[in-house]
Each structure stands twice: as C-alpha cells, then as structure tokens.
C-alpha positions as CSV (number, residue, x, y, z in Angstrom):
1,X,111.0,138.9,79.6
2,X,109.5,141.5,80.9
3,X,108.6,142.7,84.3
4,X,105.3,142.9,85.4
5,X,103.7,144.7,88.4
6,X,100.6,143.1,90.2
7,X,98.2,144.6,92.4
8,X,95.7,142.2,93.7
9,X,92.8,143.1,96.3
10,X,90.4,141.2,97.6
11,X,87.1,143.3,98.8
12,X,85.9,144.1,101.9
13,X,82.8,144.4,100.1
14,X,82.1,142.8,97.0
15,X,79.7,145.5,96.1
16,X,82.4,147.5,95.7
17,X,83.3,145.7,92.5
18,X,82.3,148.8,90.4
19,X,84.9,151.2,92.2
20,X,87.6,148.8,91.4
21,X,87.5,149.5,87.5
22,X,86.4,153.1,87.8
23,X,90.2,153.3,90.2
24,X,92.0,151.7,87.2
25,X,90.7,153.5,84.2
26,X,91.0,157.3,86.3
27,X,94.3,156.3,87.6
28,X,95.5,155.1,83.9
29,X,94.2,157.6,82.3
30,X,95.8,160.3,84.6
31,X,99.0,158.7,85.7
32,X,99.6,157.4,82.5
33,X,101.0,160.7,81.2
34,X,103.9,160.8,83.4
35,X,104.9,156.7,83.4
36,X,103.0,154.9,80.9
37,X,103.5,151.1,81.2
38,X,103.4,149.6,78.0
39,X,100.3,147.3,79.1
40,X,97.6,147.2,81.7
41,X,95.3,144.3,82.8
42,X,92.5,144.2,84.7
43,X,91.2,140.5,85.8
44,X,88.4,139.7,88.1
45,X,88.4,136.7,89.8
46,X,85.3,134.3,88.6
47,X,84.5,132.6,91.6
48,X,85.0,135.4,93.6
49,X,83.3,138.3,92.5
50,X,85.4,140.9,94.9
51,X,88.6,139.4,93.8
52,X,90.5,141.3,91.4
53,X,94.4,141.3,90.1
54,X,95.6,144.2,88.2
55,X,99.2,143.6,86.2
56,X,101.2,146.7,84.8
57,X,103.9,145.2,82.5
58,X,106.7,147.8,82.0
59,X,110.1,147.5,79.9
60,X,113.8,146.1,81.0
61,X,114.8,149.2,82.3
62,X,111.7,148.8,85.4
63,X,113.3,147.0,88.5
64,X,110.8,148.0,91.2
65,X,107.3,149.5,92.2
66,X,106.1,152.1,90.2
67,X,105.0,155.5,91.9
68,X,101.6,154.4,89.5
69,X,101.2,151.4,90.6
70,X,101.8,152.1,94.7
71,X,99.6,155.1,93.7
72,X,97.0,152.6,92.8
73,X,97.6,149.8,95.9
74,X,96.9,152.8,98.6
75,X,93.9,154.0,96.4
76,X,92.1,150.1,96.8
77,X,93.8,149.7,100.5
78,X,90.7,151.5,101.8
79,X,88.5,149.0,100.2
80,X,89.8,145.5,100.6
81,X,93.1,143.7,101.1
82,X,95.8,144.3,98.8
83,X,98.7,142.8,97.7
84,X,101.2,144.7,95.6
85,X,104.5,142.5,94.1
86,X,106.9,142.7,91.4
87,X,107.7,140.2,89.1
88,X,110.6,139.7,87.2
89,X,110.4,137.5,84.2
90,X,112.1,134.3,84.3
91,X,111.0,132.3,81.0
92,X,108.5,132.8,78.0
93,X,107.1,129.7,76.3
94,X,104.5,130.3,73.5
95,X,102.2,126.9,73.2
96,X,101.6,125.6,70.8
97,X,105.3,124.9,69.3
98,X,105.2,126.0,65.8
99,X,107.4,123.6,64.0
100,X,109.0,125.0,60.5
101,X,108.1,122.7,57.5
C-alpha cells in the first residue's frame, strides 16, 4: 500500500473556500517540480462547506511529511485549523470481489 499524506483544514471563514483550491493548484503546480507525488486529492466536505481534506499519496520509499505537503499545512494555517498526518497503508480491498469463472 501506499502512504498517503493528509492535510485537512477546517475554515475560519467558509468564504474562504475559493483560496483553498487556488493554494493547491499554485502549490502543485510549483512544488511539484522538485517532489511530485504520484497523486493529489482535493475533497470538500459536503455538509460543511469550509471543510476540506487534501491527500498526497507518494511511493514506498515516503516515510514522513513532505517539505510539499508541510509547505502546504503552514500556507492554509492562517486560514483555518489544520491537521497534517501521515498514513501508512495497512490493507487494500477492492469491492466488489471479482471471482474467476
């Protein structure tokens, strides 16, 4: 599996919601360069519209934060809460089973 990086903020100011995907594609498209991950996600939260969770899923050889994405937890800090984790991949299940015939 594997690992994926999540930044998730929750807005001060759900107004804000705009500055949240212009940070992620500037960001992505400049940082990218140096430390591509080999995906990036950005997910807004549907009930709450200044709820957002941005994953950065990186090869095996990841085992920590990236400089891109603590680069882009400071840059939403001074809008809204932020959480910044790593995950490390523990199972994959694809549903549904495909069963040979």
């Amino acid at each position: 599996m594997e690992p994926m990086e999540t930044i998730n903020i929750r807005l001060f100011n759900p107004a804000d919601s705009h500055l949240v995907t212009m940070i992620f594609e500037q960001l992505l498209g400049g940082w990218a360069d140096l430390m591509p991950p080999q995906e990036a996600r950005l997910f807004k939260n549907r009930q709450l519209p200044g709820d957002f969770s941005i994953q950065l899923f990186w090869g095996v050889e990841q085992k920590e934060k990236t400089p891109l994405g603590t680069h882009l937890a400071e840059s939403l800090r001074l809008k809204g809460m932020v959480n910044h984790f790593f995950w490390k991949g523990e199972a994959k299940h694809i549903f549904p089973k495909k069963h040979a015939n």
